[in-house]
C-alpha positions in Angstrom: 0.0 0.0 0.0 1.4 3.5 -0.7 2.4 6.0 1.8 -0.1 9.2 1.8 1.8 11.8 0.0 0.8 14.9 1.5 -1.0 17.1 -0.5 0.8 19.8 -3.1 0.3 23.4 -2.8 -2.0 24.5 -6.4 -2.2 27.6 -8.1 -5.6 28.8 -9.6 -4.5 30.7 -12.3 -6.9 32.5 -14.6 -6.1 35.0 -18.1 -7.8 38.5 -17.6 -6.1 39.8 -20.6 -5.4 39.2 -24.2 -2.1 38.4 -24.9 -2.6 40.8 -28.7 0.8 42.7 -29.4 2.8 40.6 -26.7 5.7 38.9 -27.6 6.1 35.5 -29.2 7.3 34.0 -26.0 4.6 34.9 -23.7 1.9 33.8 -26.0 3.9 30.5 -25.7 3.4 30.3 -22.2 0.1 31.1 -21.6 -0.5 28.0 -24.3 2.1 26.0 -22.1 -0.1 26.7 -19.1 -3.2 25.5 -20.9 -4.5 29.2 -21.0 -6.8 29.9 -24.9 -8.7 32.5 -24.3 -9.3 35.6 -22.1 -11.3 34.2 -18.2 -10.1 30.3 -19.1 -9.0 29.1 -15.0 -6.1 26.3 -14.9 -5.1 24.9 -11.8 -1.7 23.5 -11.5 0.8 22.1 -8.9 2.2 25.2 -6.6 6.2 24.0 -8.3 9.1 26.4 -9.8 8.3 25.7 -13.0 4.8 27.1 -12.9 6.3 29.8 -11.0 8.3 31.1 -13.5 5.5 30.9 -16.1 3.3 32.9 -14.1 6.0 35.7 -13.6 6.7 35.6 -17.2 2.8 36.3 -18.0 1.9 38.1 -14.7 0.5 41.0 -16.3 -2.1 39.0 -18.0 -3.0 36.2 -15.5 -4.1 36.4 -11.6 -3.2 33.7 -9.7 -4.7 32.1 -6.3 -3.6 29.3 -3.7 -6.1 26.5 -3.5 -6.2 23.8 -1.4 
């Protein structure tokens, strides 16, 4: 039987804003992240990674900790 794994961290994180007239890369990211269109919510594992996406699109997306 497997040991209970505590529970991860996640990160709501939803697109307020088109990403029209930003740069290659961060429409790339938002795409990596599983973000289409503007109000689409992901919610992902609270890990580095992620991290840095958000902060490389963090003027288009708000993010949240869920449990």
């Amino acid at each position: 039987m497997p040991e209970s794994v505590p529970d991860m961290p996640r990160l709501k994180i939803t697109q307020l804003r088109s990403p029209i007239g930003g740069t290659h890369s961060q429409r790339e990211t938002l795409r990596t992240l599983g973000l289409k269109r503007m109000r689409d919510v992901v919610v992902k594992e609270d890990r580095p990674e992620i991290r840095g996406m958000v902060r490389t699109v963090q003027h288009l997306v708000s993010v949240e900790e869920v449990e």
